[in-house]
C-alpha positions in Angstrom: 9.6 6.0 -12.1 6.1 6.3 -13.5 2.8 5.5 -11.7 -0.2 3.4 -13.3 -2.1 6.1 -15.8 -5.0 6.0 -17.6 -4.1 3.1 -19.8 -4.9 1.1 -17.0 -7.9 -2.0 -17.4 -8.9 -4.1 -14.5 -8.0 -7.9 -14.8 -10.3 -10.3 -15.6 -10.9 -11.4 -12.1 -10.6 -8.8 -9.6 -9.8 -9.7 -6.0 -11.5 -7.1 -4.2 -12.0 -7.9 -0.6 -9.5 -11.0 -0.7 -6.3 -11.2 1.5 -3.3 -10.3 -0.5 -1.5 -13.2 0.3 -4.6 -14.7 -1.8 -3.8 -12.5 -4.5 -0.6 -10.8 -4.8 3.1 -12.5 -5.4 5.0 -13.1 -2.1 7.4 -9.9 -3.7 4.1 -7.8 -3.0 3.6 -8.7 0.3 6.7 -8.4 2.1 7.1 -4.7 0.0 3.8 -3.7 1.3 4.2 -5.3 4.9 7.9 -3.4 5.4 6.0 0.1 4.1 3.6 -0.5 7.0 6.5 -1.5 9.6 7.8 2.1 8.5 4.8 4.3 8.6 3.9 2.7 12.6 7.4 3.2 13.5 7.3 6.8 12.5 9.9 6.7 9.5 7.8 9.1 7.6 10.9 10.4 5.7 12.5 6.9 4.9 9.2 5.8 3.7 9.1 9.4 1.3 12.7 8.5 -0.1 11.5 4.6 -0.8 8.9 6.0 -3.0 10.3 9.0 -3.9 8.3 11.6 -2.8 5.3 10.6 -5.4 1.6 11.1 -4.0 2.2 11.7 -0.3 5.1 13.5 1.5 6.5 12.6 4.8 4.8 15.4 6.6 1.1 14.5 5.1 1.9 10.9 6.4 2.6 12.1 9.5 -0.2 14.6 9.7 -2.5 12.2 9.3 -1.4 9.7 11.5 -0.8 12.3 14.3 -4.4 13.0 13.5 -5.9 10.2 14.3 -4.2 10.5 17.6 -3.4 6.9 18.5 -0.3 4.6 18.8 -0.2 2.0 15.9 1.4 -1.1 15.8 2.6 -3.3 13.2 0.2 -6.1 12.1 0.4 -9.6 11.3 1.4 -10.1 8.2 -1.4 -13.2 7.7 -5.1 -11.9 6.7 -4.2 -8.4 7.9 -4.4 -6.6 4.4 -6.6 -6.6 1.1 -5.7 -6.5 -2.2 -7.5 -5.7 -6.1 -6.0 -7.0 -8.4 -5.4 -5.1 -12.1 -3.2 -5.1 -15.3 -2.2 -2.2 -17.3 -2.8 -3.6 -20.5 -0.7 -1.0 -22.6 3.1 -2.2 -20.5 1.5 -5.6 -19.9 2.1 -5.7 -16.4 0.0 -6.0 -12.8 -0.3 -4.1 -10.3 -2.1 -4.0 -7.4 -4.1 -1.6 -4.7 -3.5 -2.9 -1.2 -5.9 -1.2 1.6 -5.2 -1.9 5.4 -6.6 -1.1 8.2 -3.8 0.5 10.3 -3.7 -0.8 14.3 -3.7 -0.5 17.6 -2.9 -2.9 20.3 -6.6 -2.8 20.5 -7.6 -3.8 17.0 -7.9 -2.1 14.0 -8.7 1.4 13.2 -10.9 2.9 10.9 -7.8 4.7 9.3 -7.3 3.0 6.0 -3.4 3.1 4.3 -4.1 2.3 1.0 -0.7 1.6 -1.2 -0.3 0.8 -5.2 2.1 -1.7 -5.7 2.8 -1.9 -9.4 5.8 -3.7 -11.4 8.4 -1.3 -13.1 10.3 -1.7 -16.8 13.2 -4.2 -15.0 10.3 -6.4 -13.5 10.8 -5.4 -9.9 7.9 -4.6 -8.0 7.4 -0.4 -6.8 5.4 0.7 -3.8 3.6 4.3 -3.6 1.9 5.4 -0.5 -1.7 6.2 -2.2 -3.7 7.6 0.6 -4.0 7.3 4.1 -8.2 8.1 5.1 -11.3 7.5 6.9 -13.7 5.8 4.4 
């Protein structure tokens, strides 16, 4: 499995700031949505094996999280999550960067998950846990 590289151009119309369920296939969505369900219910290692250990490891995701010191919950899935658009021009594919504000059951956080979601050689979709950070 290979992540987006340097052959990378952004699409013609870049949804920056737009809901992903604006923006992104349905496919998208429900990948991204179960990564968050994992990372709030504290299957850091699951979540490592889904992506397969590319980026960030179980224990940074959990350092992080247990660094911001606060019980998160899972989201809505409608207009809880952002999405830019982009197309790697040299497979001929999209993917997509999807930032969320993780939660508490007193709102969001200023702890952003941020995820690329790009599709492989068979056409399926892949998720990679990005970055999780205070911006």
């Amino acid at each position: 499995m290979s992540a987006p590289g340097d052959t990378l151009a952004e699409g013609t119309a870049t949804m920056e700031g737009r809901r992903m369920e604006d923006t992104a296939p349905r496919e998208v969505e429900d990948l991204v949505y179960q990564a968050v369900s994992m990372l709030v219910s504290g299957d850091f290692a699951g979540l490592e094996r889904w992506t397969g250990g590319l980026r960030l490891s179980a224990a940074q995701m959990r350092a992080a999280l247990d660094d911001y010191d606060a019980e998160f919950v899972l989201p809505s899935k409608a207009g809880q999550m952002s999405s830019t658009d982009f197309y790697d021009a040299a497979k001929e594919r999209p993917w997509f960067r999807v930032d969320t504000f993780l939660r508490t059951a007193n709102g969001p956080t200023d702890l952003v998950l941020q995820l690329d979601v790009f599709q492989d050689e068979s056409g399926r979709y892949t998720l990679l846990v990005n970055n999780i950070f205070i911006p």
